[in-house]
HTML snippet that shows the backbone in 3Dmol.js (N, CA, C, O; Angstrom):
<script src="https://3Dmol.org/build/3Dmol-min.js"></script>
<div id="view" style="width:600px;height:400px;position:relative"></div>
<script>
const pdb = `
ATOM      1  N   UNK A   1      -5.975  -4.045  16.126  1.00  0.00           N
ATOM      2  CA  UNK A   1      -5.916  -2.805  15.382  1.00  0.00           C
ATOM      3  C   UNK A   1      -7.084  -1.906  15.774  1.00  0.00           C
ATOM      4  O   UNK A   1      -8.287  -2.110  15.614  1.00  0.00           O
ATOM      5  N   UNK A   2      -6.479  -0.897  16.307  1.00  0.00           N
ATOM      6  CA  UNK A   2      -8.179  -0.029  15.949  1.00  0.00           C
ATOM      7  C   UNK A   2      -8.754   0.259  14.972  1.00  0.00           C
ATOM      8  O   UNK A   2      -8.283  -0.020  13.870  1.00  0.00           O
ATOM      9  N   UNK A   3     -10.055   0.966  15.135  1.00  0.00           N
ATOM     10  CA  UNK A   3     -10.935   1.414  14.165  1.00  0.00           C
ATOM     11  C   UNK A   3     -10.232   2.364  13.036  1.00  0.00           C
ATOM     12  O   UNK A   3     -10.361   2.141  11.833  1.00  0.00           O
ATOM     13  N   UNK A   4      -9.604   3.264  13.478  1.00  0.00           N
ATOM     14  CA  UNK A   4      -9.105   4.642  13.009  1.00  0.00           C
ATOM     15  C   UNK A   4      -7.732   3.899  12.076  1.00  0.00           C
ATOM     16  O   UNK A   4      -7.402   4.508  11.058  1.00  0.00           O
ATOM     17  N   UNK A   5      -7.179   2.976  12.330  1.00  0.00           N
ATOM     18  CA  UNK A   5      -6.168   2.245  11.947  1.00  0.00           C
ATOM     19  C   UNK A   5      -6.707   1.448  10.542  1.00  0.00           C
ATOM     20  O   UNK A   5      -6.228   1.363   9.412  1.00  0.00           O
ATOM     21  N   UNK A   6      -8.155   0.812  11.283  1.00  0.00           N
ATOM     22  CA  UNK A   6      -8.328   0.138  10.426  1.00  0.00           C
ATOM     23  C   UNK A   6      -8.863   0.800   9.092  1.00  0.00           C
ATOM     24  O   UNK A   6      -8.538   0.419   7.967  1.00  0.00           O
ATOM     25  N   UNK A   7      -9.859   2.003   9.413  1.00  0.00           N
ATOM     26  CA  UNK A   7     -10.159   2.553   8.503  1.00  0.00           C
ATOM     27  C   UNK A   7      -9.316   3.447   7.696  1.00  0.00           C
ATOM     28  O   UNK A   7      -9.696   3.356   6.529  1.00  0.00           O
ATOM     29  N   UNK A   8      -8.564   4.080   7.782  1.00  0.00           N
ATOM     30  CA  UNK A   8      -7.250   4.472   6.935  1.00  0.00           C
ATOM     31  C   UNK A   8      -6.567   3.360   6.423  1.00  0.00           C
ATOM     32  O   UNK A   8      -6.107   3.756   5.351  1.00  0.00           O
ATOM     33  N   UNK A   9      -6.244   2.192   6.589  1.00  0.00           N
ATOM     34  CA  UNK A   9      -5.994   0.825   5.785  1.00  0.00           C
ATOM     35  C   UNK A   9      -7.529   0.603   4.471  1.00  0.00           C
ATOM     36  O   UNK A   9      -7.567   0.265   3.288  1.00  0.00           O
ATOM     37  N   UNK A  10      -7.964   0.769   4.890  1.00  0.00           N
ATOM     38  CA  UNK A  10      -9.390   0.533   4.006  1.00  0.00           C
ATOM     39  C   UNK A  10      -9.226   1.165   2.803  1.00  0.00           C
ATOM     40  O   UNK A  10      -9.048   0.745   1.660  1.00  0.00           O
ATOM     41  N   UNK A  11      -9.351   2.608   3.440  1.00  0.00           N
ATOM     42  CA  UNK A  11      -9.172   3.776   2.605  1.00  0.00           C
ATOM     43  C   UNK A  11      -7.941   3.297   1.736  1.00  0.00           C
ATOM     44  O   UNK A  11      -8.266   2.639   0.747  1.00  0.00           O
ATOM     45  N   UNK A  12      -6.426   3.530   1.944  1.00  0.00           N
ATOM     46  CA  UNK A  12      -5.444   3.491   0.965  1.00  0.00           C
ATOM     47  C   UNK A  12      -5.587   1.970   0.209  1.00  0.00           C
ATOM     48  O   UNK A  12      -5.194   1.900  -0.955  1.00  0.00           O
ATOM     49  N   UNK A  13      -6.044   0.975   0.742  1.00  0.00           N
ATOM     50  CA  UNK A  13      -6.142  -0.206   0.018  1.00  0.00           C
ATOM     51  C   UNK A  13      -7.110  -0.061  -1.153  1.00  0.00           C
ATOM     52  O   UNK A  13      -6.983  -0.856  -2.084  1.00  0.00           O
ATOM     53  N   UNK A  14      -8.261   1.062  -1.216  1.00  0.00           N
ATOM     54  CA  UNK A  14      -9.297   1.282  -2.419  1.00  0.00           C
ATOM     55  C   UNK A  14      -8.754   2.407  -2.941  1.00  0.00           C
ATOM     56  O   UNK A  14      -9.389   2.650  -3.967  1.00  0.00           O
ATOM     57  N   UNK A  15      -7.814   3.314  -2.753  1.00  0.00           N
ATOM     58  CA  UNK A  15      -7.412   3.588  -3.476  1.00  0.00           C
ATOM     59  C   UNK A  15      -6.344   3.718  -4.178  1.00  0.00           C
ATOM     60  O   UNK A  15      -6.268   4.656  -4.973  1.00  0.00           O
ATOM     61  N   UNK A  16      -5.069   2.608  -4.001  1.00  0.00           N
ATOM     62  CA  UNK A  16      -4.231   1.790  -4.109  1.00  0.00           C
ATOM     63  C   UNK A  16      -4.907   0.820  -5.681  1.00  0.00           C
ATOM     64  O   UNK A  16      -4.299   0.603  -6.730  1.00  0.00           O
ATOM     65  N   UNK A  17      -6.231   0.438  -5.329  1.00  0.00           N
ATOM     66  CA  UNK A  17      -6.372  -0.643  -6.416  1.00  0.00           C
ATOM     67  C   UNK A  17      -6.918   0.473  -7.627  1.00  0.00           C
ATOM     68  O   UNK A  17      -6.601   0.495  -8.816  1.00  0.00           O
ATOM     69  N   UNK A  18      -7.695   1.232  -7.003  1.00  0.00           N
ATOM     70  CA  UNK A  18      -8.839   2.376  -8.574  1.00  0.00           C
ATOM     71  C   UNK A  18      -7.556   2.783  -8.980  1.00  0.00           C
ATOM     72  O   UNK A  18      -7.297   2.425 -10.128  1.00  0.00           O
ATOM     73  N   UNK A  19      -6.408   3.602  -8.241  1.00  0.00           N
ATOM     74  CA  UNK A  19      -5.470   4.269  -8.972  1.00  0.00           C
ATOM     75  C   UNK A  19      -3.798   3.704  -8.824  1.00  0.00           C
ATOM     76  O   UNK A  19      -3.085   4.632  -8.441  1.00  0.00           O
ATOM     77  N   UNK A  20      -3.060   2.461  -9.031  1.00  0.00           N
ATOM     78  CA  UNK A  20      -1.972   2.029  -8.714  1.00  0.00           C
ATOM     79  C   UNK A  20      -1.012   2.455  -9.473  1.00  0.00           C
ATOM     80  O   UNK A  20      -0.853   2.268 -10.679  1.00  0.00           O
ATOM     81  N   UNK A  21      -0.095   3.289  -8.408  1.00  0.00           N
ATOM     82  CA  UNK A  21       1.586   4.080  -8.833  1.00  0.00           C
ATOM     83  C   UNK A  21       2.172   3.167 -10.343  1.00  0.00           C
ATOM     84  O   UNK A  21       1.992   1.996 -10.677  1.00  0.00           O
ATOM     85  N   UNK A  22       2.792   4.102 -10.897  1.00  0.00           N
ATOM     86  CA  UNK A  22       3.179   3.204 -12.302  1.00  0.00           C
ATOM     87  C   UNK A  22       4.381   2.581 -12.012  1.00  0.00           C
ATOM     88  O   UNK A  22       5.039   1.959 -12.846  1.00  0.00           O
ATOM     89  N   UNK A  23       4.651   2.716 -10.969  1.00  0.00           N
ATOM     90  CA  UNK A  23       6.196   2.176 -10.436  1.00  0.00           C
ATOM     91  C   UNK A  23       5.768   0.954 -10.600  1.00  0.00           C
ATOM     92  O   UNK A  23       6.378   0.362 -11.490  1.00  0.00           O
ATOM     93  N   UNK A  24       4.662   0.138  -9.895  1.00  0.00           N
ATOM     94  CA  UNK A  24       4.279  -0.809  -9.845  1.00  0.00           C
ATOM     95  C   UNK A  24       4.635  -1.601 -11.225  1.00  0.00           C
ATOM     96  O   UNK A  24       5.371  -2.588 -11.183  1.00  0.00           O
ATOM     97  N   UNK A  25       4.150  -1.186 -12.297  1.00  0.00           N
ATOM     98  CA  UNK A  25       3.891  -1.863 -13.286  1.00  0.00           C
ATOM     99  C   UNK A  25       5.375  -2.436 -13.939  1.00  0.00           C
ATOM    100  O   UNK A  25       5.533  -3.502 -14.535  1.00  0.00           O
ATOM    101  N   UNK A  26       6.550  -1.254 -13.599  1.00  0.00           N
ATOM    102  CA  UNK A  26       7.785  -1.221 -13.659  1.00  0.00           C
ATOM    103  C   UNK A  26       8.249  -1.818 -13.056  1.00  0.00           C
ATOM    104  O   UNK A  26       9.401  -1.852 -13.489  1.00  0.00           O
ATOM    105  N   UNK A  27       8.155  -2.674 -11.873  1.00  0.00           N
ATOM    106  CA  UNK A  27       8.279  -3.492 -10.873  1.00  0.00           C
ATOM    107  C   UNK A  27       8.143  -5.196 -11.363  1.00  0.00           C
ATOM    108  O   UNK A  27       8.918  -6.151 -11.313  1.00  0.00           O
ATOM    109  N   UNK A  28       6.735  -5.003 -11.851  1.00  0.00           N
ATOM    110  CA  UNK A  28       6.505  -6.200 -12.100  1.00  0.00           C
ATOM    111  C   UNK A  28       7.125  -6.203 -13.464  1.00  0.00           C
ATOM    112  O   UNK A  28       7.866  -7.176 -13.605  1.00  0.00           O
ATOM    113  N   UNK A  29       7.056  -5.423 -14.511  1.00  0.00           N
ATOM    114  CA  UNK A  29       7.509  -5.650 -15.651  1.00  0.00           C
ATOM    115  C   UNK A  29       9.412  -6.567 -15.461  1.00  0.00           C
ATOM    116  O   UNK A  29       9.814  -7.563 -16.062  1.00  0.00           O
ATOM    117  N   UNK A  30       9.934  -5.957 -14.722  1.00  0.00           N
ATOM    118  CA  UNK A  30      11.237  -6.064 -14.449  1.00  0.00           C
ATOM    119  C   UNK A  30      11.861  -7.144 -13.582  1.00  0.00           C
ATOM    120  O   UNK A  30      12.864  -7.740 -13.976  1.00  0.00           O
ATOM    121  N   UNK A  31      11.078  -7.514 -11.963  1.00  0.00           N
ATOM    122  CA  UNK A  31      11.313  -8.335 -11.445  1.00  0.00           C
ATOM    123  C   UNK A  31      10.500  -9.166 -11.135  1.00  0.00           C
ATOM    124  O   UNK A  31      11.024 -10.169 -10.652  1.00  0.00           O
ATOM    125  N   UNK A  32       8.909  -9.205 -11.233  1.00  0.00           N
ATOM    126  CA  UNK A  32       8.210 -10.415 -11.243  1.00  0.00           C
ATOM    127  C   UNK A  32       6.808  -9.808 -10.437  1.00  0.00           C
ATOM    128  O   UNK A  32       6.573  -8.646 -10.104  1.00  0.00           O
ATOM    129  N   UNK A  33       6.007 -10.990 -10.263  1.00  0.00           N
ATOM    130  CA  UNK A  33       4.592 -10.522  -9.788  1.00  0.00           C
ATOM    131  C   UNK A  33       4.928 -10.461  -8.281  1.00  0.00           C
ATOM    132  O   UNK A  33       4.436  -9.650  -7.495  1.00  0.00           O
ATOM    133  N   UNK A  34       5.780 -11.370  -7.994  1.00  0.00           N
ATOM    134  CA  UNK A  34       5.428 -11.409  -5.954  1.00  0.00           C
ATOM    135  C   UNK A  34       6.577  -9.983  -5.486  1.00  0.00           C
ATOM    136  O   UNK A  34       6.308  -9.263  -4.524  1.00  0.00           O
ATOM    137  N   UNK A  35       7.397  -9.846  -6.050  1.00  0.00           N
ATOM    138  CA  UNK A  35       7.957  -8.413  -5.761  1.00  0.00           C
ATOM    139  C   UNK A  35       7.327  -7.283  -5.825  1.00  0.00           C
ATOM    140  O   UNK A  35       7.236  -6.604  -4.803  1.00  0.00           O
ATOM    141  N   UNK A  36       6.727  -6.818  -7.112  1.00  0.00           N
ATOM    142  CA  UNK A  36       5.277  -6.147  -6.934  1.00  0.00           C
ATOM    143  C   UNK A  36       4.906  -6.072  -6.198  1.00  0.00           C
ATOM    144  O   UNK A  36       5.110  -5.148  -5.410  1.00  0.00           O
ATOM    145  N   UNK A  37       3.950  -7.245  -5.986  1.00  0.00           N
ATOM    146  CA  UNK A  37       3.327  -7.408  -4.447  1.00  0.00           C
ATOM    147  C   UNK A  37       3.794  -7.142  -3.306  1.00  0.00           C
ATOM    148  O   UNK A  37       2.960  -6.666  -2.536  1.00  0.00           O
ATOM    149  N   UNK A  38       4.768  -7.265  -2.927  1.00  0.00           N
ATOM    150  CA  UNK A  38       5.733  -6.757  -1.709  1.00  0.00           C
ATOM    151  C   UNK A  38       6.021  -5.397  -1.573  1.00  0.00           C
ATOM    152  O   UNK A  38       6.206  -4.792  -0.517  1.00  0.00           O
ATOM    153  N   UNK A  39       6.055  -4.817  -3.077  1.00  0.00           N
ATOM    154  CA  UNK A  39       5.982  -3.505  -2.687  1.00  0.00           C
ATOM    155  C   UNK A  39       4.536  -2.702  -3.153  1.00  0.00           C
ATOM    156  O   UNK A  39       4.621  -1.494  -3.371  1.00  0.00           O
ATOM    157  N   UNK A  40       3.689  -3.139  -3.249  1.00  0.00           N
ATOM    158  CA  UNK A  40       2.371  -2.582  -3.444  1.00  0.00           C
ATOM    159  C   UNK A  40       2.148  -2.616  -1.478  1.00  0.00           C
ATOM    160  O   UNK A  40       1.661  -1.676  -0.850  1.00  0.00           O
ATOM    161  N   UNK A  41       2.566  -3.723  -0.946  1.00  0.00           N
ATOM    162  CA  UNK A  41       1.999  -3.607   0.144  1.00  0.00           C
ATOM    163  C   UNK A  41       2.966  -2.270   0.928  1.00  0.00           C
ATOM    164  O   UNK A  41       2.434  -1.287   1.443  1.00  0.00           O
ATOM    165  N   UNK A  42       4.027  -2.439   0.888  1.00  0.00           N
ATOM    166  CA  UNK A  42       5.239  -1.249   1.401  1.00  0.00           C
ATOM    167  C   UNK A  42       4.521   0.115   1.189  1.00  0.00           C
ATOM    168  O   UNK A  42       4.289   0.766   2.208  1.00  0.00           O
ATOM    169  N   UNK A  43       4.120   0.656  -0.086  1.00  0.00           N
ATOM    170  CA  UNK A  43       3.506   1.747  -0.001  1.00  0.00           C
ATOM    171  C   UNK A  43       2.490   2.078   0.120  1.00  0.00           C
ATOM    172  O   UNK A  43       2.167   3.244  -0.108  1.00  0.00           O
ATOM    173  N   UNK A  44       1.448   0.947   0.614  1.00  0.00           N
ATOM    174  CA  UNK A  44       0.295   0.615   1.287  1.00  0.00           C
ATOM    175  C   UNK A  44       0.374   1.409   2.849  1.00  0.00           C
ATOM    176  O   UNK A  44      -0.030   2.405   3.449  1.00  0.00           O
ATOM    177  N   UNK A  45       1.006   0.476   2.971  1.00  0.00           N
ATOM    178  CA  UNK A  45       1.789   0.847   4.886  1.00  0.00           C
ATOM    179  C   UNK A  45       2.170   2.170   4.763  1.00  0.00           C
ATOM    180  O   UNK A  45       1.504   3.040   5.325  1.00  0.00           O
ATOM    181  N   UNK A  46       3.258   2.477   4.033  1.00  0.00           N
ATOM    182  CA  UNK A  46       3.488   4.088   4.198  1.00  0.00           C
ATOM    183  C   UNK A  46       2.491   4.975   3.875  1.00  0.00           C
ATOM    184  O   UNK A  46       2.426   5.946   4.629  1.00  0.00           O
ATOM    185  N   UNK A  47       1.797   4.936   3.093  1.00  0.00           N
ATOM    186  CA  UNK A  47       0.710   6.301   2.957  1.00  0.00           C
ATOM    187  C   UNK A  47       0.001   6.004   4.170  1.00  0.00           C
ATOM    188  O   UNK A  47      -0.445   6.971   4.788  1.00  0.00           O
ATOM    189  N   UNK A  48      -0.159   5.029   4.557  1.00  0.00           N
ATOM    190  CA  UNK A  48      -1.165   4.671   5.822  1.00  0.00           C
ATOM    191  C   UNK A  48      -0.422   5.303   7.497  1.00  0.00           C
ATOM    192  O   UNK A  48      -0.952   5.700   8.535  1.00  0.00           O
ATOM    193  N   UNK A  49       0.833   5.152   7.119  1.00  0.00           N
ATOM    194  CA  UNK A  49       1.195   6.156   8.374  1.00  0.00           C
ATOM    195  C   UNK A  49       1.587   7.247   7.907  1.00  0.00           C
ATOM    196  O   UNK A  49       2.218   7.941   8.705  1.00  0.00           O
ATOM    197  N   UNK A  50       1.418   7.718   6.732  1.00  0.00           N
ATOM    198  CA  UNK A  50       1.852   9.312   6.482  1.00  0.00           C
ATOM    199  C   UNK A  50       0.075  10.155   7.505  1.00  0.00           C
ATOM    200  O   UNK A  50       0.040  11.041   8.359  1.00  0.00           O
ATOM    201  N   UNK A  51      -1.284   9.202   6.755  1.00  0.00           N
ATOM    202  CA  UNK A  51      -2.366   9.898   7.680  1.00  0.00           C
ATOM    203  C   UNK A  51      -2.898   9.835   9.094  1.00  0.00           C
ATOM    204  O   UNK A  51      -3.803  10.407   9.701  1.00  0.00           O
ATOM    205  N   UNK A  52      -1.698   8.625   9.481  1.00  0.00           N
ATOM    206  CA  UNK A  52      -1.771   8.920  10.784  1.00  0.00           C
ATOM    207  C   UNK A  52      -2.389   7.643  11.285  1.00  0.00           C
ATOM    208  O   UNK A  52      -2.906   7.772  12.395  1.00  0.00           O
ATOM    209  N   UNK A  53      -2.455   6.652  10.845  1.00  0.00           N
ATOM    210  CA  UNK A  53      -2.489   5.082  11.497  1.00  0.00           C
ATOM    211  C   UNK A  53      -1.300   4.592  11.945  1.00  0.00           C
ATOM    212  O   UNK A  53      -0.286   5.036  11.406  1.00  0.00           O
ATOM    213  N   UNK A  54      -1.212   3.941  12.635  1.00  0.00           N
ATOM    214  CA  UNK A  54      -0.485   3.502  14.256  1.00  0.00           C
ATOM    215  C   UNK A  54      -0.308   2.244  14.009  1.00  0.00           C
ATOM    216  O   UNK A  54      -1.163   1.483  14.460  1.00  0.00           O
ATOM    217  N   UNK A  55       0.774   1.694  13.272  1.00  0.00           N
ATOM    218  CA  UNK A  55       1.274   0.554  12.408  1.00  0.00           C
ATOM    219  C   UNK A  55       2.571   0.606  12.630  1.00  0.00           C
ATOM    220  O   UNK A  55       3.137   1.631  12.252  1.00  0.00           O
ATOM    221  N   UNK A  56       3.492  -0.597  13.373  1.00  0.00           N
ATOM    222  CA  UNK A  56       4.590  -0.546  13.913  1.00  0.00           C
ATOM    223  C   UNK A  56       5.812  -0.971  12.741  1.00  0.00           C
ATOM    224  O   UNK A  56       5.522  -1.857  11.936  1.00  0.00           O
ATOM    225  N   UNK A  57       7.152  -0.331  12.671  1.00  0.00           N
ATOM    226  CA  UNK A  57       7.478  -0.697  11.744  1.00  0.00           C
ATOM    227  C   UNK A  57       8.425  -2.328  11.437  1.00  0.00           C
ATOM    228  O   UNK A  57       8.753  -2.646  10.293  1.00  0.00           O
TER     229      UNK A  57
END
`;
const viewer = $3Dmol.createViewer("view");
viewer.addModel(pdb, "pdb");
viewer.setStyle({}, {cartoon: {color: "spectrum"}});
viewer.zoomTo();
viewer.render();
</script>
């Protein structure tokens, strides 16, 4: 991974945890903790290539 990759992963992962989508909570409320998780990481990845990190799909 590069730097620029890595650091835009950094970035949305801290602010992913200070501020997490309420979908999330609706997620887990509904289908469980590891689904959550699967999609906490999904829109992890996407904001991360909306700024332009180089993450294959």
């Amino acid at each position: 991974m590069a730097g620029k990759t890595k650091r835009i992963l950094k970035s949305v992962g801290k602010e992913l945890k200070k501020n997490p989508p309420s979908i999330l909570a609706k997620t887990r409320r509904k289908k469980g903790k590891a689904v959550a998780s699967k999609q906490r990481v999904a829109i992890l990845l996407s904001k991360a290539r909306k700024r332009g990190a180089k993450i294959k799909k």
